[in-house]
Backbone bond lengths (Angstrom), bond angles and torsions (degrees), N, CA, C in turn:
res aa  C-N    CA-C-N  psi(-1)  N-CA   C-N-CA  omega(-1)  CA-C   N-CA-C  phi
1 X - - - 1.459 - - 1.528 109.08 -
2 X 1.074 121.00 156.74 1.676 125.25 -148.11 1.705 85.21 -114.77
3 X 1.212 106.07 171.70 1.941 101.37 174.09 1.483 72.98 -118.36
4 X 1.922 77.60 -176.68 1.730 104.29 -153.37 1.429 89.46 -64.22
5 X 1.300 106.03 -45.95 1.937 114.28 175.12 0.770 98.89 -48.76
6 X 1.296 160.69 -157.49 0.993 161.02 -143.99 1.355 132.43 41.37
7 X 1.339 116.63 -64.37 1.335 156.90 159.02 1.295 117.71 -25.96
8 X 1.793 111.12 -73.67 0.848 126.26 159.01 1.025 149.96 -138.67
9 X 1.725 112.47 131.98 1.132 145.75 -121.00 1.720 115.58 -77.74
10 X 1.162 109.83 -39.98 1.723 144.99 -170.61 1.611 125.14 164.17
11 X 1.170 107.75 144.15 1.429 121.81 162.46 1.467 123.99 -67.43
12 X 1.496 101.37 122.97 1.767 105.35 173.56 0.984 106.00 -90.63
13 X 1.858 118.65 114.26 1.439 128.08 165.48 2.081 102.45 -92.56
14 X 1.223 112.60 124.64 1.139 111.76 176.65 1.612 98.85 -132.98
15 X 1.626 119.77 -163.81 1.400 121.05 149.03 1.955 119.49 -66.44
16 X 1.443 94.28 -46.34 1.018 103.22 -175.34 1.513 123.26 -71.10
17 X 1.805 111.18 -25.75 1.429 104.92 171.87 1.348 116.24 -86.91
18 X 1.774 113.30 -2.84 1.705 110.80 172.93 1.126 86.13 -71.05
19 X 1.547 134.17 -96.19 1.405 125.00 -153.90 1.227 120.69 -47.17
20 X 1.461 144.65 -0.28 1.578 132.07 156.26 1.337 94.65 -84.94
21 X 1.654 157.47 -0.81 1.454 152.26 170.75 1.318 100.79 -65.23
22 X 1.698 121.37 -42.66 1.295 119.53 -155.03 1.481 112.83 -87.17
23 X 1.896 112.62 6.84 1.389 122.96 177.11 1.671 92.56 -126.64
24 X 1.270 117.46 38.41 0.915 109.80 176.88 1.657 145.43 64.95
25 X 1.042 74.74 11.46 1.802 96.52 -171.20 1.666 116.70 -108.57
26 X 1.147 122.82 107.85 1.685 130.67 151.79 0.692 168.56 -121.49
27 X 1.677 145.35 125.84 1.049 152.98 -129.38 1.963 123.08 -94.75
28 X 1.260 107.97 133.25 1.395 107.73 -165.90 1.307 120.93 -131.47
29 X 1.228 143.74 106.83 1.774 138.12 147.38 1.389 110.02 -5.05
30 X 1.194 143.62 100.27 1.527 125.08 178.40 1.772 104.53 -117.68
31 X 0.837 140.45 147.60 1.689 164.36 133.75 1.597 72.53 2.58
32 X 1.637 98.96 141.85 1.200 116.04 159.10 1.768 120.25 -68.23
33 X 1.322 117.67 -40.91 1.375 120.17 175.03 1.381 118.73 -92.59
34 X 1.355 100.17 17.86 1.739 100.89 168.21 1.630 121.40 -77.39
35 X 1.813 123.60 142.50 1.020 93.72 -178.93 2.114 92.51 -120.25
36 X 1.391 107.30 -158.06 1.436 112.10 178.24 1.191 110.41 -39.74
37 X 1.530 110.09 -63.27 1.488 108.06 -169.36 1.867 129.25 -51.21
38 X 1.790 83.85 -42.27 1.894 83.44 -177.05 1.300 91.30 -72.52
39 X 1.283 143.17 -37.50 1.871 131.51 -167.89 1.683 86.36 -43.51
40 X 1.847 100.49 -69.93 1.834 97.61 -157.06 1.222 120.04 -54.77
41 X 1.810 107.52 -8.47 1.780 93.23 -168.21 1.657 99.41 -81.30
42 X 1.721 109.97 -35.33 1.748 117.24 -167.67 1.073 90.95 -56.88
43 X 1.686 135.95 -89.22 1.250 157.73 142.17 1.983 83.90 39.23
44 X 1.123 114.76 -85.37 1.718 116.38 -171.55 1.368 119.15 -75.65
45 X 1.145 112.52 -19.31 1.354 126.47 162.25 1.550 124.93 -55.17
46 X 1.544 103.39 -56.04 1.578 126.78 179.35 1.516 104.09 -69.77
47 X 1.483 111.34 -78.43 1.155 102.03 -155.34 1.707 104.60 -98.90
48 X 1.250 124.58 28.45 1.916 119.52 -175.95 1.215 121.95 42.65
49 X 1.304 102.50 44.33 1.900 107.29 176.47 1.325 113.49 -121.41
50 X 1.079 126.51 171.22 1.402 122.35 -173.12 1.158 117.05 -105.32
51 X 1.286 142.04 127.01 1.714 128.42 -172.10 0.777 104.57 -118.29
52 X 1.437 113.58 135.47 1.336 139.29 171.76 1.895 118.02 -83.80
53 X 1.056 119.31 -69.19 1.624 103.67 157.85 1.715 115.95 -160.80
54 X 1.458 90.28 179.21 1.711 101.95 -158.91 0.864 116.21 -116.07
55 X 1.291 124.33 147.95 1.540 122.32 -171.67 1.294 116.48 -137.52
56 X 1.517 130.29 108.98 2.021 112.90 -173.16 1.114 101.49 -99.78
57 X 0.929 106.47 173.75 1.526 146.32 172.04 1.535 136.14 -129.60
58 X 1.325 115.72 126.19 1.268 99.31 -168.44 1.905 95.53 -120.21
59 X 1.185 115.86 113.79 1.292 124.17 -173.06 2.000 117.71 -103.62
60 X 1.414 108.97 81.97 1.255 121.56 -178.90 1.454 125.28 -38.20
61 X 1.131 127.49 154.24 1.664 143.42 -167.98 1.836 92.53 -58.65
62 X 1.149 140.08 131.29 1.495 122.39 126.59 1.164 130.38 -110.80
63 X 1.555 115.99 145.68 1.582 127.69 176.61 1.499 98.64 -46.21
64 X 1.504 113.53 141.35 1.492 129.38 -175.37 2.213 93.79 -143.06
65 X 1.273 100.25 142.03 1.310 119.66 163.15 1.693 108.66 -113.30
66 X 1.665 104.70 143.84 1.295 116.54 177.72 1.504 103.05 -158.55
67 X 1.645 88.47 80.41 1.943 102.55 179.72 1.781 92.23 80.17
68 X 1.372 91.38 -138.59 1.380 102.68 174.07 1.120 124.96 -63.95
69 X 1.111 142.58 -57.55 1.891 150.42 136.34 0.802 105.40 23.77
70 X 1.680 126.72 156.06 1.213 134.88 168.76 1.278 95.30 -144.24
71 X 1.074 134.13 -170.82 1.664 143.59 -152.73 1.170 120.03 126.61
72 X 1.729 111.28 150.34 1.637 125.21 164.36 1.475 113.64 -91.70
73 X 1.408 117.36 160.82 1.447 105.54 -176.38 1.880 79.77 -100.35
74 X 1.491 124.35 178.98 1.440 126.45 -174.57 1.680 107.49 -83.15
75 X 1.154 108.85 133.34 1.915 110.15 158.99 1.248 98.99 -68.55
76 X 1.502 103.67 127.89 1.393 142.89 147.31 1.365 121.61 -78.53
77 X 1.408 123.00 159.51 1.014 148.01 152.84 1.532 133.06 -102.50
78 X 0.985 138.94 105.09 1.919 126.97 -169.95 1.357 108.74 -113.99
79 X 1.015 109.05 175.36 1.710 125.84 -165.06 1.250 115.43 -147.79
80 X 1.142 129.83 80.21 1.843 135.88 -174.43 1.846 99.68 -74.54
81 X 1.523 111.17 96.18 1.578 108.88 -166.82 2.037 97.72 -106.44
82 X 1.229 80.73 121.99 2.068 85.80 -169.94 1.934 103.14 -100.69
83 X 1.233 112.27 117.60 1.883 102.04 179.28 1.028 90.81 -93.71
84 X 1.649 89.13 155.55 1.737 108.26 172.96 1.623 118.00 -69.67
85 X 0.875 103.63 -172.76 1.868 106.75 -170.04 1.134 112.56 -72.76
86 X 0.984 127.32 162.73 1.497 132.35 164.69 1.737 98.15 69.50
87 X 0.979 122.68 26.75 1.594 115.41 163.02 1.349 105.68 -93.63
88 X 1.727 105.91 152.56 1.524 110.25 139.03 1.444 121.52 -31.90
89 X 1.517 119.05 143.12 1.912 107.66 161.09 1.636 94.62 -94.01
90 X 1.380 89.77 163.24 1.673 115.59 171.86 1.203 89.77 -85.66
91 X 1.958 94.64 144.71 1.450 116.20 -178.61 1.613 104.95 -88.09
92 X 1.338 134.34 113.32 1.453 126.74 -138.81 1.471 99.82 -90.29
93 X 1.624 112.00 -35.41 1.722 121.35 -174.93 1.617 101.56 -73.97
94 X 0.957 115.04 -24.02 1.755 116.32 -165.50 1.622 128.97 -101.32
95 X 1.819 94.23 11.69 1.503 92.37 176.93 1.791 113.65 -109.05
């Protein structure tokens, strides 16, 4: 069994994941073999909130140039984590 750490990896602060924070919704780095459930159990584990539901993502390698270079940037995994109502929000800059 994986710990809640484990799981997940870091928080994606973007433009786009502040404004899904302010509907309650956030975004996460997760373990490649993570599925909904271990996200929702860390997810309540970590921060004592209640989650309402999960959403992954599986975000593929792309070819990248740098000059001559060639390279992939890394596949990711994400986690769109939505709390139910009446929660506290997560402080998004401070974790």
């Amino acid at each position: 069994m994986k710990s809640s750490y484990d799981v997940l990896v870091k928080q994606i602060i973007t433009e786009k994941t502040a404004k899904l924070a302010e509907e309650m919704k956030y975004t996460f780095e997760v373990a490649q073999g993570a599925n909904k459930v271990e996200v929702k159990k860390a997810v309540e584990e970590i921060f004592n909130r209640k989650v309402e539901s999960v959403k992954i993502i599986n975000v593929r390698k792309k070819a990248k140039k740098m000059g001559r270079y060639e390279g992939f940037t890394a596949a990711v995994r994400k986690a769109i984590v939505t709390l139910e109502k009446g929660q506290k929000p997560l402080d998004v800059f401070e974790i």
